[in-house]
C-alpha positions in Angstrom: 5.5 9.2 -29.7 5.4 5.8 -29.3 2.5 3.0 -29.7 1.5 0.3 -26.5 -0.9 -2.1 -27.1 -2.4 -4.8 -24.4 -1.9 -8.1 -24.6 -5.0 -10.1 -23.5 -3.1 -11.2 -20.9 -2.1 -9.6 -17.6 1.1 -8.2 -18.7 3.0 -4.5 -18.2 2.7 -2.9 -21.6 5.4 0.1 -20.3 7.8 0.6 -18.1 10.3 3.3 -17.3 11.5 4.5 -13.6 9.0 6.5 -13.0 6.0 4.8 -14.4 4.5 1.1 -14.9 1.8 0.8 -17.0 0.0 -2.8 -16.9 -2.9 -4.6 -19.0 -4.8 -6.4 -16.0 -7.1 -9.0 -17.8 -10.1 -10.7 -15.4 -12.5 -13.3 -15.9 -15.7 -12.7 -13.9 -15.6 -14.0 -10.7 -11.4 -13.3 -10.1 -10.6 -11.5 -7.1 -7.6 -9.6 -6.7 -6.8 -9.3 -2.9 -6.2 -5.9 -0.7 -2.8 -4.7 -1.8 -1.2 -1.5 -2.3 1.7 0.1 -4.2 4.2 2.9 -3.9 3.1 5.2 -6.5 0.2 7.1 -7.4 -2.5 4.7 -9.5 -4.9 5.4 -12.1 -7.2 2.2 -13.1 -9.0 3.0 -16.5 -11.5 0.1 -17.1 -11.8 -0.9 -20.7 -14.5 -3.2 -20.7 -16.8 -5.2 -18.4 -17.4 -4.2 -14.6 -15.1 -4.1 -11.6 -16.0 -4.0 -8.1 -13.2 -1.6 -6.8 -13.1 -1.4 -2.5 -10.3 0.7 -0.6 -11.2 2.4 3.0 -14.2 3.8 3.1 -14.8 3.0 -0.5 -16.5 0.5 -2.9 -17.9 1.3 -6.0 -18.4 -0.2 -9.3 -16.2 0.7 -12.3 -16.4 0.4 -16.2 -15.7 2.1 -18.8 -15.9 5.6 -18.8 -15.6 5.6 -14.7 -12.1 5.8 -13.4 -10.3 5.5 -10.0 -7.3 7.5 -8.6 -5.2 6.2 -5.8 -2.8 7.9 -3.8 0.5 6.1 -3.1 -0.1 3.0 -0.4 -3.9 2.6 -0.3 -4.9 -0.3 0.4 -8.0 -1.7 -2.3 -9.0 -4.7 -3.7 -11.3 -6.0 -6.9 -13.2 -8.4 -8.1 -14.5 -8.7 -11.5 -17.9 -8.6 -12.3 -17.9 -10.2 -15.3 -15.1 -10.7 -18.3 -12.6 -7.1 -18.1 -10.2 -5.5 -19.3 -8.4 -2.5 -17.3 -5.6 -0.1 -17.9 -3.6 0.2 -14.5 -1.0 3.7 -14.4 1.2 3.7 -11.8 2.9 6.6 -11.6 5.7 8.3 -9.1 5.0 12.1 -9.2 7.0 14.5 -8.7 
C-alpha cells in the first residue's frame, strides 16, 4: 500500500502505464475547455462546485457526486467557485 497526497497545485500525484491520477486545483471562474482523453475517467470532486458538460450532459458536481467517462468523450468545466478534484484516468482491461 502506498500513500498519495495532492499538492494544491494542479499536479499528477500517480502515474503508472495504465493509470494517471491528477490533483486538478480551480479557482472559481477557470474554465477548462472541451477536451477528451484515451482512457476511461473518473472525476471525484473534493471540495467546492464544478460545472461538468459533455454531449448531452451538464450537471453540477461536488463532493459526494461523481462523474464517469468512457474513453474519448468530449466535456468541459468550469469552476463554480474555489475546488479541488481527484481526476482517475484509467485504461481497462
Amino acid at each position: 500500500m502506498e500513500k498519495y497526497q495532492g499538492t494544491g497545485k494542479i499536479s499528477h500525484i500517480f502515474e503508472s502505464d495504465n493509470q494517471v491520477v491528477t490533483n486538478l486545483v480551480l479557482e472559481a471562474g477557470k474554465e477548462i475547455p472541451t477536451h477528451d482523453a484515451p482512457y476511461t475517467v473518473v472525476v471525484v470532486p473534493v471540495k467546492g462546485r464544478i460545472m461538468f458538460r459533455g454531449e448531452d450532459f451538464e450537471e453540477e458536481i461536488y463532493p459526494g457526486v461523481i462523474v464517469r467517462m468512457l474513453p474519448d468523450e468530449p466535456h468541459s468545466l468550469t469552476a463554480l467557485a474555489d475546488s479541488e478534484l481527484m481526476v482517475i484516468k484509467s485504461r481497462l482491461a
